[in-house]
N, C-alpha and C positions, 0 to 999 in steps of 0.2 A: 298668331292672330286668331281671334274669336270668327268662329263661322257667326252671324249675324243670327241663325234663330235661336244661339243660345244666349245675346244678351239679353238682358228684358227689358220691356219698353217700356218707356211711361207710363205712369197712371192714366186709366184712362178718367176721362171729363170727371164721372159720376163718384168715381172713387179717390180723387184728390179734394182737399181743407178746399172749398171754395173761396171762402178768405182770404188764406193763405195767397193763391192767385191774385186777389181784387188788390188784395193791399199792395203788392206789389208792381204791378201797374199804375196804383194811385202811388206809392212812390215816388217812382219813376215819372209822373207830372210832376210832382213838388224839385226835385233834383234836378229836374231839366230848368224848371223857372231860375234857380239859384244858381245857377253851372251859366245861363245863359250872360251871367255879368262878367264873368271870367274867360268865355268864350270870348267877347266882343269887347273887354275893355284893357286896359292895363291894369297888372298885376296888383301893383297899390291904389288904383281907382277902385275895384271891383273890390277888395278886402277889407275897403276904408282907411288905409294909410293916410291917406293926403286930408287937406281944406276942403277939399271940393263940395260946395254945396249944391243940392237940388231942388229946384223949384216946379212951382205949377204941377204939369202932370209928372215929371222927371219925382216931384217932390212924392206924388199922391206912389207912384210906382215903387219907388226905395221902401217908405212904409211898410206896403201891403208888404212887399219882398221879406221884408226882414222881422216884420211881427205875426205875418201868418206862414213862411216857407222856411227861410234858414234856419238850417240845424233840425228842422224839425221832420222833413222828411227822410233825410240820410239817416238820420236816429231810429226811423220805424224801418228803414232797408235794414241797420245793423241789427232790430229785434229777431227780420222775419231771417237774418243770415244763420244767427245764432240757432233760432228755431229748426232752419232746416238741416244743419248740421245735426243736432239732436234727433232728427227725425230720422233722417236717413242712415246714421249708426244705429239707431234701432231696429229700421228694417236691415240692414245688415249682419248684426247679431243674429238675428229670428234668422236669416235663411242662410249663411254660411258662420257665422259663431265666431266672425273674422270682422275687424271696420279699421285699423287705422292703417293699414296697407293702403287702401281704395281713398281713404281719405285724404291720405296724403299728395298721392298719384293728383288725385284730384285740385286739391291747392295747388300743387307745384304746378300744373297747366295754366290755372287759373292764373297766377303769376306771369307767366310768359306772355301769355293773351294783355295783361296790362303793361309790362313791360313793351311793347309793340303799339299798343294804344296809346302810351305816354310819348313814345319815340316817334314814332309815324302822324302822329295826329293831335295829339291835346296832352299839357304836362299837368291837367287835371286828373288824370284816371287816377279812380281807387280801388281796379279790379289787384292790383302788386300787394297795396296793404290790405287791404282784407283778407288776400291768400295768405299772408304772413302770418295775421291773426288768426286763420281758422287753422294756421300748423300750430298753435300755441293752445287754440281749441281742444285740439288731439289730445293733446294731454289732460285740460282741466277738465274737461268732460266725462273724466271718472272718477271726478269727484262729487261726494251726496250730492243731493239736488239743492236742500237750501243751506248748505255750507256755499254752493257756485250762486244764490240769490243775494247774498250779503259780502263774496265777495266782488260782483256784480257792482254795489251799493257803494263798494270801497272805491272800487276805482274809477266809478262817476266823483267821489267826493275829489280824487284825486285829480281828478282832470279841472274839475272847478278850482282849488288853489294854484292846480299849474297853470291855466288860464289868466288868473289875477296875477299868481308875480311875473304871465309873460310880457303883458298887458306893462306891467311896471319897468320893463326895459326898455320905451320911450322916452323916460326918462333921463335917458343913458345917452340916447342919441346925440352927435354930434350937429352942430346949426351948419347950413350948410350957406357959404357966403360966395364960393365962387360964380359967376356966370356960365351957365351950361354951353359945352360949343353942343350946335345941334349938327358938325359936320361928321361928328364921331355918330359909325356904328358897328354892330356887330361886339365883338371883346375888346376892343377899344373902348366901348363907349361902356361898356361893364367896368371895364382899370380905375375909367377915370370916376366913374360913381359909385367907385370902394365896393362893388359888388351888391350895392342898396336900392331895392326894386322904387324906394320911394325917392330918390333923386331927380333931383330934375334934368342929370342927365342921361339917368335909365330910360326915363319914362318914353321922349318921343326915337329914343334909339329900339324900344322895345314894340311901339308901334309901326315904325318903320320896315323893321323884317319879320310883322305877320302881313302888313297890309303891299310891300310893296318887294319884297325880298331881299335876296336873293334866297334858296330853300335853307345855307349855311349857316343865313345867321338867323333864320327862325328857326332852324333845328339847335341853335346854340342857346338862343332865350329858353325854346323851351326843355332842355336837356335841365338848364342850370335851376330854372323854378320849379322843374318836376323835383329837383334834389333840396332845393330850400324848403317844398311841399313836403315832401318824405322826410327830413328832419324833426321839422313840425309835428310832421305826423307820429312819430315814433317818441316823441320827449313830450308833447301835451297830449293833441287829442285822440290819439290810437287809445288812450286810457277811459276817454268816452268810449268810440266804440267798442273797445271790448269789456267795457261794462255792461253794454245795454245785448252784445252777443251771448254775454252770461245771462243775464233777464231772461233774453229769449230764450235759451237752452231749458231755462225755469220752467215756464210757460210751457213747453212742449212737455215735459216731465210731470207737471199737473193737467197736463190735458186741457189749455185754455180755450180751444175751440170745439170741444165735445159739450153735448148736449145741455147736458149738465151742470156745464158751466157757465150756462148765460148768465147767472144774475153777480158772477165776479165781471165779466164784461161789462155789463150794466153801473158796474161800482168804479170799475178802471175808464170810463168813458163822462161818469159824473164828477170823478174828482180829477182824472187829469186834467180837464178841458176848464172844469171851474179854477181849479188852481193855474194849472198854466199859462189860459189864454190872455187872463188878464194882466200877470206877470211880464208875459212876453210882449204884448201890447205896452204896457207900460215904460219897459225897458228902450222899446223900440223908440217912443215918443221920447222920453230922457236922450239918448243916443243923436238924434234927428235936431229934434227944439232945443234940447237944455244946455248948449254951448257946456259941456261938461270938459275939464282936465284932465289929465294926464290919469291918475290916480282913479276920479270918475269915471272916464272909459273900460279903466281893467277891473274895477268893481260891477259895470254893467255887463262886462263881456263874463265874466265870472256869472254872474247872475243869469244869462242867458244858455251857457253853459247849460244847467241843470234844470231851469226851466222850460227849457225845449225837450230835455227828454223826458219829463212827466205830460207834458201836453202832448207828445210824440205816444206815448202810452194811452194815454185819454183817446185819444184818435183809432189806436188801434182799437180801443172797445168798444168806439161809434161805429168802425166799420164792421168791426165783427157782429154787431149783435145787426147790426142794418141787413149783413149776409144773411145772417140764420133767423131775421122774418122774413129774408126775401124781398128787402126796401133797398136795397142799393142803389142807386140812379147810376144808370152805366156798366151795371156790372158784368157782363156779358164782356164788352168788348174790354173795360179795364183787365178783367181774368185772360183775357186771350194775350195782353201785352203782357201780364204778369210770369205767364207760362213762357214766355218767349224775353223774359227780362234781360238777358245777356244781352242779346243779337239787337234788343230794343235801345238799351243804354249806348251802344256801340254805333249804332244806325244813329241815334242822336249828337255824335260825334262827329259823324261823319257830315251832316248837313251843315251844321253849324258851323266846321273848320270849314265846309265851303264856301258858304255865306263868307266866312270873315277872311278869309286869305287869300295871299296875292292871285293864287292860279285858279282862283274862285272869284267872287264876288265883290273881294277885296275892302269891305264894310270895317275890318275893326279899327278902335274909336273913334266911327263917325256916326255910332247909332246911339241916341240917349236912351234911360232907362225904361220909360215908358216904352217905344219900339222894341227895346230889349225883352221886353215882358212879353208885349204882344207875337214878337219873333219865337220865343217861348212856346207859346201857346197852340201856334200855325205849327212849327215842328214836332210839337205830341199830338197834333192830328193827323201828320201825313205818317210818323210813324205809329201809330195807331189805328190806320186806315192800311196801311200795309203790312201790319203781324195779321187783323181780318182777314185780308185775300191771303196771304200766306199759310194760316192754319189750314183753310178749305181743302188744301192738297198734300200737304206735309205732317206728318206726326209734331215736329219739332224747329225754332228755329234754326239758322245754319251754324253760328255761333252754338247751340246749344250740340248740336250734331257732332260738331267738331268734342267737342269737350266729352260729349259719351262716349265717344269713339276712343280718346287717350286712357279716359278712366276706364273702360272696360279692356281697352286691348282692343280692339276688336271695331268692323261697321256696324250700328246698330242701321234698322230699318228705317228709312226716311222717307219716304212716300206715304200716302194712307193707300190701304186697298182700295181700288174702282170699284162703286157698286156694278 
């Protein structure tokens, strides 16, 4: 074990991307809005599997959700992932001439901390596949810089075709004619609805053991969706993100947030947001109003795909260049949740499985999406109000603590000095 003054600390305030921070905190709102459907609903309600339609505010809520959040902020978490893995093998080259030892150490924690998150608490966590991704990083990351920009490029193309033909295995689905018994649950009630989250005798068997238990059969819903999630994730869209962790590794390699660089911000900020927002709007409205097919849906979701991550780009150039005038709105506190992302993401888990589970609050699906939004919104305040008081005294979150501590070997310092 590392005596403690030999690891090194943090950046301090003045000498970290302040961006870097902001964007990450702004994230971290957009993920929580989108995560809070999933938190609180069924699996195929919150995906869009099913008929279910929404009205009034429930109607005005799904919208805003899916033409101004999803996709689009996980996409600017996978830039600023990519970015910080390039950064910090660079400061690692520069003062030991060594990075994929530490790097890896570093995944592989990271991994476990989501395996634990997924098991313990939410079969949403994507701290497992990220880690996965960034050991797969290790490698491409030495490769040229815009050899990893285009293939970046490739395997966003690639996630948008896997998107559309997965979109076209609706097609495939079996109709389903029997009557649901709703006395089945737990893996019973999975046998009998062929293991299909959109059954109708998944659906209130699935609701039943977050909202009312026992802990066995919500630990079995959510073991089995965290594995239909990881499937997913590893055959389509782990090829979005590790497209856009390439991008970012780019960006850090051209130095997108050095001085210098503002008026490529200024460029990535006018055509993301011109190109995509309208895009994604679009999509949304087709998706929502246009009673679209089978066929229709994997072409919007295809469509969505890609253009969530140029407006995901665009966004990042608005924040960036808003940082380096010094126009942020919020930026202070956004960079304080940014710095403290892990323990942020995690604390946001933790409210929410409380709010919705039995030995909590016991809410899931009995909140419509409107409340879902606003529930949203209250949870990135109270954690956002408490990374505040917690920086005051702490170098670092606790989650983040944890994690220097495995990577370096060693305690790093966690208290600030007392004036």
């Amino acid at each position: 074990m590392k005596d403690a003054s030999t690891i090194p600390s943090p950046l301090p305030v003045a000498e970290r991307i302040s961006a870097i921070d902001v964007l990450r905190g702004f994230s971290l709102f957009g993920i929580v809005v989108v995560n809070a459907w999933f938190f609180g609903l069924p699996l195929a309600v919150g995906s869009g599997q099913t008929d279910i339609t929404a009205e009034g505010a429930d109607g005005i809520a799904r919208f805003v959700v899916t033409g101004f959040f999803s996709f689009k902020f996980i996409s600017i978490f996978s830039v600023l992932f990519g970015f910080g893995i390039a950064m910090q093998r660079a400061r690692l080259l520069e003062r030991t001439g060594r990075a994929a030892g530490f790097l890896a150490r570093r995944m592989a924690i990271l991994a476990v901390f989501g395996l634990l998150h997924a098991g313990l608490l939410w079969y949403g966590d994507i701290l497992f596949q990220y880690a996965l991704v960034g050991m797969i990083m290790i490698l491409l990351i030495q490769i040229p810089t815009t050899i990893r920009l285009w293939l970046g490029i490739g395997c966003l193309a690639v996630s948008m075709c896997g998107t559309f033909l997965f979109g076209l295995l609706a097609l495939f689905a079996p109709a389903v004619t029997d009557t649901p018994d709703l006395t089945l649950r737990g893996l019973e009630a999975m046998q009998a609805a062929n293991f299909d989250p959109a059954h109708p005798q998944w659906i209130p068997a699935e609701i039943a053991a977050y909202r009312e238990g026992p802990w066995t059969d919500a630990f079995l819903f959510r073991s089995v969706t965290w594995g239909f999630a990881s499937v997913i994730f590893f055959l389509n869209y782990g090829w979005h993100v590790l497209g856009l962790v390439l991008v970012g590794s780019y960006f850090h390699d051209i130095g997108l947030f050095d001085p210098d660089r503002r008026p490529l911000l200024g460029r990535l900020a006018i055509w993301g947001v011109a190109i995509g927002l309208p895009l994604e709007l679009a999509l949304a409205g087709l998706l929502q109003f246009g009673e679209p097919g089978v066929v229709q849906k994997a072409a919007i979701s295809a469509g969505h795909d890609i253009a969530s991550a140029v407006l995901a780009i665009g966004l990042i150039g608005v924040v960036g260049r808003a940082c380096a005038a010094q126009r942020m709105p919020g930026a202070k506190t956004l960079a304080t949740v940014g710095r403290m992302s892990l323990s942020a993401y995690l604390f946001e888990s933790v409210l929410f499985v409380t709010l919705m589970s039995f030995w909590g609050f016991a809410q899931f699906g009995r909140l419509g999406e409107m409340q879902l939004l606003l529930a949203a919104v209250l949870v990135y305040c109270v954690v956002s109000t408490c990374c505040v008081a917690w920086s005051r005294r702490f170098r670092m979150g606790p989650m983040e603590w944890l994690w220097r501590a495995g990577s370096y070997l060693g305690a790093p310092r966690f208290e600030k000095p007392r004036a």
